[in-house]
C-alpha positions, 0 to 999 in steps of 0.5 A, spaced: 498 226 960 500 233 963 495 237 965 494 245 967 495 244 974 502 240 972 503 246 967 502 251 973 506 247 977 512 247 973 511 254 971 510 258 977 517 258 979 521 261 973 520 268 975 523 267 982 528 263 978 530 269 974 529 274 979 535 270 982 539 271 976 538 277 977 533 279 971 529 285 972 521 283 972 520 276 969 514 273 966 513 267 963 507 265 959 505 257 956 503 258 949 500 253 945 499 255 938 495 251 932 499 247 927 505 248 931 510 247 937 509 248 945 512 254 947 514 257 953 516 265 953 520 268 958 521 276 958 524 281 962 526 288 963 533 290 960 538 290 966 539 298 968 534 299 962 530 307 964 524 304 961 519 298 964 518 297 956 525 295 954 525 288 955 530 282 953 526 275 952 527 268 949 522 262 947 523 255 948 520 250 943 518 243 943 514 238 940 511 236 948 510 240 954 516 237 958 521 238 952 520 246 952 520 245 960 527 242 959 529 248 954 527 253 959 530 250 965 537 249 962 537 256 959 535 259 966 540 254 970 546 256 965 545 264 966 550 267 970 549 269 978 546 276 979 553 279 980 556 276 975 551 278 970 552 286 973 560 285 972 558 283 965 554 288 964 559 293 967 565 290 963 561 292 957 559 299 959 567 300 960 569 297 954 564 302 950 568 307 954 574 306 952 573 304 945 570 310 945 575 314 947 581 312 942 575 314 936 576 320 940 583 321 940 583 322 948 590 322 951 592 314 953 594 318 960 586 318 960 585 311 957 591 307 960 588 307 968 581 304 964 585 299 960 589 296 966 582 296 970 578 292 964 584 287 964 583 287 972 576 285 971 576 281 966 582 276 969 577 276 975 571 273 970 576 268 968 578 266 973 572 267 978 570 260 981 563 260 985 563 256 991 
């Protein structure tokens, strides 16, 4: 049987455990809802969002404690590292850019230093091996 203080115990680490993963303000909130699944939510607030109240969240749903546990964990554990997160994050911005720039008919003088800095990038993420 699982008991709050056990809920506690396993619920208290995930905002360090998303903090790590470079999410912004994490809070993670244990649900029990009548005639449904347990679930665990999780939100934080967009990465380089202007606002506290832009925020990105998911739920983790199941028919005992331990599997909306499980499902969180492993999300959580599957995210990228900070810093991969921030050359994602980065990597869209250029590519929204660049994209940009051909809807504009900006000269490819202009353009090609950005594609060429996207395909350098992008061979590092692919390549990329984490110690």
């Amino acid at each position: 049987m699982t008991t709050i203080s056990d809920i506690y115990a396993a619920i208290n680490p995930m905002p360090a455990m998303l903090s790590a993963k470079g999410k912004v303000m994490p809070d993670v909130t244990f649900m029990i809802h009548a005639n449904a699944r347990i679930t665990i939510h999780m939100n934080w607030k967009k990465p380089f969002a202007p606002h506290d109240w832009e925020t990105d969240c998911e739920c983790f749903s199941g028919d005992t404690f331990e599997e909306s546990l499980e499902r969180a964990i492993t999300f959580i554990n599957e995210l990228p590292s900070a810093e991969q997160a921030k050359l994602h994050h980065f990597m869209g911005k250029l590519g929204n850019l660049i994209d940009a720039g051909k809807d504009a008919g900006i000269a490819v003088d202009y353009l090609n230093p950005l594609l060429d800095t996207m395909k350098r990038l992008s061979a590092n993420v692919i390549t990329h091996r984490p110690a």
